[in-house]
N, C-alpha and C positions, 0 to 999 in steps of 0.2 A: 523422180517421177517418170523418166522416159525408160526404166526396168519396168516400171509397176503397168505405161501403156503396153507396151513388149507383152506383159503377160494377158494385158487386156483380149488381145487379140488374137493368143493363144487358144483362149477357150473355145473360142467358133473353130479355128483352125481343127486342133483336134476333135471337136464333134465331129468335121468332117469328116475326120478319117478315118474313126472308129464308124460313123454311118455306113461309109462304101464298103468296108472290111463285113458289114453284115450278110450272112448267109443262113442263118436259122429261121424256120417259117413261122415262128412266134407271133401273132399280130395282135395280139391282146391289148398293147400300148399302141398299136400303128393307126397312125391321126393319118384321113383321107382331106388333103386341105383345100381341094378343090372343091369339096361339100362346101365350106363356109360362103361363096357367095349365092348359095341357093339357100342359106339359113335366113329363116324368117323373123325380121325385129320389127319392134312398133318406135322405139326411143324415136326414130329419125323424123319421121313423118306423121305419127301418131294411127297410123294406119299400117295393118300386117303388110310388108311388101319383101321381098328376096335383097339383100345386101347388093345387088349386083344394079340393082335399079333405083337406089339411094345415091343423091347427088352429094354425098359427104367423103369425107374419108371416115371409115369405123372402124375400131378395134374391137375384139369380145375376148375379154377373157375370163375362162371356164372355171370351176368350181373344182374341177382336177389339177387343173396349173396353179391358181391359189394354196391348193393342199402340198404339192410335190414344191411349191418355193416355197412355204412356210412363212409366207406373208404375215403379219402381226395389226398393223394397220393400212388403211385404205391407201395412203401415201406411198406404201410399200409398192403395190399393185402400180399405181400409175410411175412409179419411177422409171418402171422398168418399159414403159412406153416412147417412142418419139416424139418430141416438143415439148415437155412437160422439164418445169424447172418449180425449186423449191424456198420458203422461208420459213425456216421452224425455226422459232423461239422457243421450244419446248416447256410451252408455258400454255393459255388457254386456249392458243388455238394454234393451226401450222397455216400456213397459207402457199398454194397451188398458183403455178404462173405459166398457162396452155398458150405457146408460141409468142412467147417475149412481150407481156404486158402484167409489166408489176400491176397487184390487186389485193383487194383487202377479204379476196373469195369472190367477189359480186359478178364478176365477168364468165364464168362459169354455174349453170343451176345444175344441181346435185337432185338427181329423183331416186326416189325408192318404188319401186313399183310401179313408175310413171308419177307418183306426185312428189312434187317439190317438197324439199326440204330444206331449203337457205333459209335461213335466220330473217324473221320479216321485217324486223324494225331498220338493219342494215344493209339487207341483199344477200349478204354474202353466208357459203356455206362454213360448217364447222368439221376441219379435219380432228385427226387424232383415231385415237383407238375406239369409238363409243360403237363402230357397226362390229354386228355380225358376223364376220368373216363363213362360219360354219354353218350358218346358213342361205347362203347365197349359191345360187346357182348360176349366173353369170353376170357378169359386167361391162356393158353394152357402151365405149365411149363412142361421142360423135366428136367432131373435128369443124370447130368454122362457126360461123353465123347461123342461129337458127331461129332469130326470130320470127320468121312467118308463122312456123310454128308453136313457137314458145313465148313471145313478147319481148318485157324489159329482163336484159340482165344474161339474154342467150348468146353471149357475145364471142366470148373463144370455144365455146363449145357447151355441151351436154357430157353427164354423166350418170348413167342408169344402173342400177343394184337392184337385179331381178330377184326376187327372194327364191326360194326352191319350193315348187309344186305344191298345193292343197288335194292334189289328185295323183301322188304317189307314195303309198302307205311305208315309211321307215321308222324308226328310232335309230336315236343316237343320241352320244357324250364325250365330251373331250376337258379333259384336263392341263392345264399349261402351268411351267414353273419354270423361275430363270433368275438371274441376277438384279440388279439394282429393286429389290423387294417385289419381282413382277409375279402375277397369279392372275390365271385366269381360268373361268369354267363355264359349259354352257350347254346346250341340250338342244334337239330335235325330235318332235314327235307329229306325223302324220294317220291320222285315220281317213280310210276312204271306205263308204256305205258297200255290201255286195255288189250292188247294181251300178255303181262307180255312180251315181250322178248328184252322188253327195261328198265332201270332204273338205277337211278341217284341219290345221297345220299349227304345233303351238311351237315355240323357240325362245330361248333365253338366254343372257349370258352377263358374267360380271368377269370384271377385268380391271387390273389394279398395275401399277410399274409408277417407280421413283424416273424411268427413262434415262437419265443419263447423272455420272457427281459434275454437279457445277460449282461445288463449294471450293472456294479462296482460289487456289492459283491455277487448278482445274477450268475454272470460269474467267478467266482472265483476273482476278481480282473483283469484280464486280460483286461478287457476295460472299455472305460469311460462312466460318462452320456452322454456324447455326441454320444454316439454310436448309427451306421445304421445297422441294419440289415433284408434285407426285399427281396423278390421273386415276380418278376412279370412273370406270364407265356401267351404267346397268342398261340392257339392249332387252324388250320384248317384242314378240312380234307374233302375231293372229293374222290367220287368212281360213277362207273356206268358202267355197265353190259349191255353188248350185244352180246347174242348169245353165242358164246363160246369166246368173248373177252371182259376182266375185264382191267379199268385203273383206276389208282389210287394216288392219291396226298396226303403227309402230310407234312405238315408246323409246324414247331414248334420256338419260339422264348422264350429264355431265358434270365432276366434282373435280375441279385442278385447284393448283395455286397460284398464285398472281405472280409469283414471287420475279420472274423472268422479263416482267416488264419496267423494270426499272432498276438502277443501283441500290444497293443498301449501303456498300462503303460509301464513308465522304459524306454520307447524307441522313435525312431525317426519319427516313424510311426503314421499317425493320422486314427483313426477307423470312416471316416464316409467319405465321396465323392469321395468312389470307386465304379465300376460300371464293370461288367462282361455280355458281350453280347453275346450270342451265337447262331446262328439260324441253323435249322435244314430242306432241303427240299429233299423228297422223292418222285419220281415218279416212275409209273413204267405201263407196259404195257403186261397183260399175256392172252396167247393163250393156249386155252384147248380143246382138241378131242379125243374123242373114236372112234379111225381109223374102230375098225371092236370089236368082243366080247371078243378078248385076245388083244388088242392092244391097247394100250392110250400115247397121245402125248403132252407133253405141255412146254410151252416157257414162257419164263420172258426177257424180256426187262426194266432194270431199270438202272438212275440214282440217285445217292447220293452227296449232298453237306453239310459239316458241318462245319462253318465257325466261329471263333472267330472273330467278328464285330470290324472296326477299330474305332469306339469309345469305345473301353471298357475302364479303369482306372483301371491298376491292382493294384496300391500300388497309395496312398497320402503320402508323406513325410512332413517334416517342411520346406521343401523349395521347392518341386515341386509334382506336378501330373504326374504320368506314364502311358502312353498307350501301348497300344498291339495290335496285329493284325498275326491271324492266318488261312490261306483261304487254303481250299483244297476243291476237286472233284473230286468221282469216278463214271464210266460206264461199264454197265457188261451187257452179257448176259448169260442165263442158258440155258440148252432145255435136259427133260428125257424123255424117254423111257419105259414103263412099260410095260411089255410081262408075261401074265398068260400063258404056255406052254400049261398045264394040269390041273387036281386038285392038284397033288404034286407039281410042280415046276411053281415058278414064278419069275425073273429077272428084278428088276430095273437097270438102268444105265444111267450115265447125263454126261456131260462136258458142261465145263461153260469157257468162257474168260472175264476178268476183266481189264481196264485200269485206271489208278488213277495218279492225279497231288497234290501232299502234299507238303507242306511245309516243310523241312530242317529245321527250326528250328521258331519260331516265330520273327516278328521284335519288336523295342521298339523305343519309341519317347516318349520326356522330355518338360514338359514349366518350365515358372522361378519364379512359385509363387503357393503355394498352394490353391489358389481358381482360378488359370485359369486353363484352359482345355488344355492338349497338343493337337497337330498337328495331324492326322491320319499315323500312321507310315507308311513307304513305304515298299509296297510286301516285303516279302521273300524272298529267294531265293525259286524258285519248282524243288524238283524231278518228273521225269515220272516214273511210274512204272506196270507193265506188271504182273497178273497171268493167269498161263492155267491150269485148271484143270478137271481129268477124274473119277470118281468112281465107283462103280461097286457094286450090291449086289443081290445076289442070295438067296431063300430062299425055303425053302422044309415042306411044309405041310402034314401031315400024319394022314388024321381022323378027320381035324378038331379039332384034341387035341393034339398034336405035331408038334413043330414047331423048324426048326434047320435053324439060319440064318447066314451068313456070309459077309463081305465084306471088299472090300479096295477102297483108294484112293489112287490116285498120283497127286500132286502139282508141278510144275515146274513155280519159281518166278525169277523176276528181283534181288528181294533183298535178299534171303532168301536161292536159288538154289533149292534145289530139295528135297520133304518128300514125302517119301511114310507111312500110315493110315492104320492098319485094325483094325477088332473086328468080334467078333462070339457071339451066343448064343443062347441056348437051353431054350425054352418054351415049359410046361405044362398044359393043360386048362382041365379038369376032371371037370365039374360038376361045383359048388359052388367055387372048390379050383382052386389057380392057383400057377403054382412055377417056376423060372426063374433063370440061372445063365449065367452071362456073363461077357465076358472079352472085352475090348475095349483100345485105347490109343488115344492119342489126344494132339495137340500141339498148343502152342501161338509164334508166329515167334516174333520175336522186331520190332518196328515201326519207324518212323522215330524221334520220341520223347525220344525215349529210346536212341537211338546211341548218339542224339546230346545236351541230357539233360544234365547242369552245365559244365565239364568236358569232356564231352563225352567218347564213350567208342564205335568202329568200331567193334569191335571181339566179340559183344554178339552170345551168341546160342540162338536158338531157346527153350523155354519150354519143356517139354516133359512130357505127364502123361501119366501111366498105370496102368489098375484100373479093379479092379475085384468084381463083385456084384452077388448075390445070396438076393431072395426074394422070400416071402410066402402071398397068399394074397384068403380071405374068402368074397365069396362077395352073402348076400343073397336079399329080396326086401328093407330091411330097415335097414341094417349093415352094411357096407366094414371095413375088416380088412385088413392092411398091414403089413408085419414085413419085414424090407429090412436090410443087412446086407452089408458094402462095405470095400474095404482098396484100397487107393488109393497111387502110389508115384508120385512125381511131382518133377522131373531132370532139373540140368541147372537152378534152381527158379535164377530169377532176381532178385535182392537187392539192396538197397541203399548203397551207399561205402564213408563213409566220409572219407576225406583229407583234408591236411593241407591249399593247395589251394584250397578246392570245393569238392563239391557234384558228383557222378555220377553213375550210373547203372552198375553193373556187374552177371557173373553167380555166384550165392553161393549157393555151396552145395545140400540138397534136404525139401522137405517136403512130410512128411507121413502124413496119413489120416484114420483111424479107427473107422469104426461109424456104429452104428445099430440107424434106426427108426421107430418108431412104431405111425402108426395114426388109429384112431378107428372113424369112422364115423356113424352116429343112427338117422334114421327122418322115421316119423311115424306121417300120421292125424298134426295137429298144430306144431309139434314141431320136430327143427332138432337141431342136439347138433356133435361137434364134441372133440377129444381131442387128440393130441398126443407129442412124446416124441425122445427127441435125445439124444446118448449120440454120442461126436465125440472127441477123442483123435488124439490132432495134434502135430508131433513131429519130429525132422530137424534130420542128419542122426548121433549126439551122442545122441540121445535120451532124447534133452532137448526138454520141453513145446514150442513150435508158440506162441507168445505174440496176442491179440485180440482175442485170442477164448476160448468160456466156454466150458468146458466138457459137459455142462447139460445146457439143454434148452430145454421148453415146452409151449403149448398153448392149451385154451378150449374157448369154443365158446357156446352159447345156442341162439335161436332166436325163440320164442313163439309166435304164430298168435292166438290172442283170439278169433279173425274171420274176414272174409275175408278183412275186412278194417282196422285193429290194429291189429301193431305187436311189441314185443317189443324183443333188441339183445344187447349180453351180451357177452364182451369175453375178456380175460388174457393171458399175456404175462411175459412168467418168463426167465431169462435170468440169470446162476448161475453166479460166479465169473471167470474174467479171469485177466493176464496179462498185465498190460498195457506195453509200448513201453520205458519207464519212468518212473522216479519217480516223484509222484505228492507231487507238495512241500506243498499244504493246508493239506493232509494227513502223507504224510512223508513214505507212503507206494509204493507200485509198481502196487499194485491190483487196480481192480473196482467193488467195492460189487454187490453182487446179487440184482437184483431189481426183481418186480413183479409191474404190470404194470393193470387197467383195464379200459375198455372203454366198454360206452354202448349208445344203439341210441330206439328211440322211434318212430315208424311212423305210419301215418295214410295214406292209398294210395287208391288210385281210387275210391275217390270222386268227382263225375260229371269228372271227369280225373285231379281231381287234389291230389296234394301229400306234406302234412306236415311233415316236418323229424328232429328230434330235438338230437342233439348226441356231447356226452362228451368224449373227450381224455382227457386220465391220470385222470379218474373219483377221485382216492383219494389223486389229487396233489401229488405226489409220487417225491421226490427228486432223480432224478436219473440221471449216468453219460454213456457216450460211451468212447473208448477206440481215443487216440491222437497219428498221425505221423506228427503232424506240430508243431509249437512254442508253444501253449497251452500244460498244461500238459494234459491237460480231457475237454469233452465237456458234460456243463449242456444240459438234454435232458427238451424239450417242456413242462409247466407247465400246469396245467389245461385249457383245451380249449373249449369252447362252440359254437356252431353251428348249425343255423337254416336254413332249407333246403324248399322252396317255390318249387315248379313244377306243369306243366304242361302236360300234352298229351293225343294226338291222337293217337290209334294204327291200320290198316288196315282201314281207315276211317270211324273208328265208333267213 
């Protein structure tokens, strides 16, 4: 391991050094990085405002960096971020853990366009392969508590998948093919009217991969050769812009196998003719205006539907197939307010109503032989449920270099009753530096999964975090530094409760949070290189370690364009030792060693418009495991994977 950090650290090293060595006036790749804190997002605030005046810490990353790492799925993408730690079971879902709190996805909301997409009966979002990578134009994380603006569930952060333009006319296609049976293809086509104040954006894509062999002794023994393990994802997605009214559709369908969440050796369970369907459809309808030079207005009309499909197959036995069936729908509307008073004082504020029909618990239905298919089980029972909420946030500019922001929310729910939100903080902007400290809280209410899971449990609380951050941040044309320091506590944490009859949810206890991160960013002429570093101490209220998380975790990245049509990218993922949940019986221990991890991709791009893309995860076959809360002790992670990427395009039709 201490050769594999050695080379960890190599890579930034010589990015270095090939950076200073440049002298060619090439600027075609050269990223101006001190643009990024006057790039304007809505993710944070819900309101356009300049990065430099958001009291978060943010990442964006572009839809060129995607394509030059040859990222496959979204989990990709945030790896390569600071604080971000992982559990893939490589099975129906992966799950995501932003600054050392194990979750089941719910502490994080996932938007597509600004509307939520977590799964509504549980909270929690669905990784894996199902987005679009190819058509996404950037990805907007936030960092921290943001419920004032977001409500339940905005706890370690936000994660925003801006789709790309209804008002910038291309076509495009891309083709993929790789090892463990992977394929994938997908398309981009924008029309914009002569007079631009119309356009219309259609995108699609299907994508298939077995992901990794976990059969027999590959998987620790936990399954057979007959083992299925495999992701089908279909992604569409609709947008078109008119005037000051944008509408917008995504579809998402997910088809895995169950098979990774339990043993088949030793047991009654068979590991292959399970089948998890899940679809996802998102529309929504937003109205935008600038009433007058201080006054701006805008509206969101959106539905959400996230439905476990009633052909799914949660479990094969030796005597039957189990179905499932999980159907819910919510509709909301939002509408804020922005008021610049003066230069000093400026006042957002919104209310939003929400109505949702969830299911109470999922149903099940049985056939009487393991190679038939059960019956489609019958509905649920549905809850209805009701929020109204109001928030508020005033803010005071002083110079353009000071900035003092405040706000709260109020929530009043059918199931939850009544939380009131705030947070404050004071930003710095001087020049090249900038420095930020802020206080915030934030809460994840229980859903209706939580109350009526195994056992059930009626008297859940609500979450609770409060979280305090301070940050330093150096940003010249070809450097950004950041140093962000945070401690977070997190009240009421939900836990699993076992008993003698069953499983169920309760409040237990707390979880703390102490973490500094440090990312160094450097692109210049051909080459941009980045590297950074976390250390985050998690720890319940006697002072014992959070099982699933490393103290130390880091990543470097380098990506060289020898000229404007070859480039080649290069990046590492180290992930120190943590806790498992268990003891693993192949080891005999409780740990899961440190791994270091690298992947690199080679591309040739805009040739007559076309683009050869050739790119290896887990370049040195790296034996390595993720941390287990299901009947696995440990989950083998993905072995060497190759990947050949074919595209096409058109851009502004040239």
């Amino acid at each position: 391991m201490k050769y594999k950090l050695i080379l960890f650290f190599i890579i930034f090293t010589i990015s270095m050094r090939i950076l200073s060595a440049q002298q060619d006036s090439i600027d075609i790749y050269e990223l101006d990085l001190s643009q990024l804190s006057k790039l304007k997002i809505v993710s944070a605030t819900k309101v356009s405002q300049e990065i430099k005046e958001v009291p978060a810490t943010i990442y964006i990353i572009s839809a060129k960096q995607i394509e030059e790492a040859g990222y496959f799925t979204l989990e990709e993408v945030l790896s390569d971020l600071p604080g971000f730690q992982f559990r893939n079971i490589l099975g129906l879902n992966s799950y995501v853990f932003q600054r050392g709190i194990p979750n089941q996805n719910n502490l994080t909301l996932l938007l597509i366009d600004g509307v939520m997409v977590n799964e509504l009966n549980s909270g929690g979002f669905y990784g894996g392969g199902q987005y679009n990578l190819s058509n996404i134009d950037r990805i907007e994380v936030i960092y921290g508590p943001s419920s004032v603006i977001y409500g339940t569930n905005a706890v370690s952060g936000i994660i925003n998948i801006v789709t790309k333009s209804a008002k910038d006319a291309r076509f495009g296609i891309n083709t993929i093919a790789g090892n463990f049976n992977t394929f994938a293809s997908d398309f981009n086509y924008c029309y914009v009217s002569e007079n631009e104040d119309f356009g219309i954006s259609v995108a699609g894509m299907i994508k298939k991969s077995d992901k990794a062999d976990l059969r027999s002794e590959a998987g620790d023994n936990n399954w057979s050769d007959l083992m299925e393990n495999y992701e089908n994802d279909y992604t569409f997605d609709l947008k078109a812009d008119y005037k000051d009214f944008s509408f917008g559709t995504n579809y998402m369908y997910k088809q895995t196998s169950n098979s990774t969440l339990i043993k088949s050796t030793d047991t009654f369970y068979k590991d292959y003719g399970t089948e998890w369907n899940i679809q996802f459809v998102n529309n929504y309808l937003k109205y935008n205006k600038l009433l007058n030079d201080k006054l701006n207005f805008s509206s969101v009309l959106y539905n959400r539907n996230a439905t476990v499909l009633g052909n799914s197959i949660y479990y094969v036995t030796d005597t039957a197939q189990i179905g499932y069936f999980r159907p819910n729908n919510l509709s909301g509307i939002e509408s804020i307010l922005s008021l610049k008073a003066n230069d000093l004082l400026s006042v957002d504020g919104g209310f939003s109503f929400e109505y949702e029909r969830l299911s109470e618990s999922n149903s099940w239905s049985f056939s009487d032989s393991v190679t038939i298919k059960p019956p489609k089980p019958d509905k649920p029972d549905i809850l209805d449920n009701y929020l109204v909420s109001i928030f508020f946030e005033p803010k005071l500019n002083f110079f353009n270099h000071l900035y003092i922001l405040t706000g709260v929310r109020f929530d009043q729910s059918s199931i939850y009753d009544q939380i009131t939100t705030p947070k404050a903080a004071l930003m710095l902007n001087i020049k090249k530096h900038s420095f930020r400290i802020s206080y915030s809280e934030a809460f994840r209410a229980p859903k209706p999964w939580d109350y009526t899971y195994g056992l059930g449990n009626t008297d859940l609380l609500p979450e609770e975090m409060q979280s305090i951050e301070g940050s330093y941040s150096f940003a010249t044309k070809f450097l950004i530094l950041d140093i962000i320091g945070y401690k977070n506590k997190l009240e009421n944490a939900i836990s699993q409760e076992s008993l003698l009859d069953g499983n169920r949810w309760i409040n237990r206890g707390e979880i703390n949070t102490d973490g500094v991160e440090v990312f160094l960013r450097y692109s210049k002429k051909r080459l941009s290189s980045f590297v950074n570093y976390t250390y985050n101490l998690s720890y319940d209220e006697n002072g014992n370690d959070i099982p699933e998380i490393a103290k130390h975790s880091a990543n470097a990245g380098i990506t060289y364009s020898f000229n404007k049509h070859f480039r080649i990218n290069l990046r590492a993922n180290y992930c120190g030792r943590k806790e498992n949940t268990k003891e693993i019986e192949t080891t005999n221990s409780i740990y899961i060693d440190p791994y270091l991890i690298l992947h690199s991709s080679l591309m040739i791009t805009n040739l007559n418009g076309f683009t050869i893309k050739f790119s290896v995860k887990n370049l040195l076959n790296e034996e390595y495991y993720h941390t287990s809360n299901r009947m696995p002790d440990r989950y083998r992670q993905p072995q060497r994977t190759f990947l050949l990427t074919v595209g096409y395009r058109i851009n502004n039709g040239k």
